[in-house]
C-alpha positions in Angstrom: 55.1 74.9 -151.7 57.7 77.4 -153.4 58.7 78.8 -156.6 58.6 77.2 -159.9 62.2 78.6 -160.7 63.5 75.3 -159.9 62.0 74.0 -162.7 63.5 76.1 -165.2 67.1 76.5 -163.3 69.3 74.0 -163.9 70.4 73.3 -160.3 74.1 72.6 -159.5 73.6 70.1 -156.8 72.4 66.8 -156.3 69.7 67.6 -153.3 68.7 70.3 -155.3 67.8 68.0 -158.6 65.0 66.3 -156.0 61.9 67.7 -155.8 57.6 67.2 -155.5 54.9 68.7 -157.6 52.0 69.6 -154.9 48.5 69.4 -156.5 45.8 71.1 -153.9 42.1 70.2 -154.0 40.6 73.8 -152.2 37.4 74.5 -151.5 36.4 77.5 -149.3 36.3 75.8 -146.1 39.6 74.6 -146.5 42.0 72.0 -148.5 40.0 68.8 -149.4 42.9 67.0 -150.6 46.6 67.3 -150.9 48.8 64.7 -153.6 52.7 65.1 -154.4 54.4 63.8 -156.9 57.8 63.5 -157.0 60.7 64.5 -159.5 64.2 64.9 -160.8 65.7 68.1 -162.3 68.1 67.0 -165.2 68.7 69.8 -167.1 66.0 72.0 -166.4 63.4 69.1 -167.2 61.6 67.4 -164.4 61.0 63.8 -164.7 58.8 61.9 -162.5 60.6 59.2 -160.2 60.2 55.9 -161.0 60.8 52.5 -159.5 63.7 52.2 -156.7 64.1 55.9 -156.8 60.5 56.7 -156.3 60.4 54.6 -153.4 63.7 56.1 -151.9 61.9 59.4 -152.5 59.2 58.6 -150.6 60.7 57.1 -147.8 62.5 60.4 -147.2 59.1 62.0 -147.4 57.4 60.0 -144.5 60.6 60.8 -142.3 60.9 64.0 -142.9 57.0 64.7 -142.4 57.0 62.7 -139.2 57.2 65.4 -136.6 54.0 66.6 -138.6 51.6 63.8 -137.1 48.8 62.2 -138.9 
């Protein structure tokens, strides 16, 4: 997780318009649950992804997350 600036930035290029809202479940033993959402930056408002673009989205998620594990 990172700075909300990108939110309120309009960003210049298109991988940097792509982006996930993390929402954390904590507790103090540890996290209990993790959920992201994902979004487009178009003109400083995010938008959640929808339809083909969500699923592109998520696709690129599970890749990129592989070398993580279960």
């Amino acid at each position: 997780a990172y700075s909300l600036g990108n939110f309120v930035n309009d960003q210049a290029k298109v991988h940097q318009k792509e982006g996930t809202i993390l929402e954390l479940q904590l507790s103090p033993e540890g996290v209990l649950s993790a959920r992201i959402t994902p979004v487009w930056i178009e003109s400083t408002a995010p938008r959640f992804m929808e339809g083909d673009e969500l699923r592109q989205m998520m696709e690129k998620i599970e890749r990129l997350s592989a070398v993580f594990g279960d």
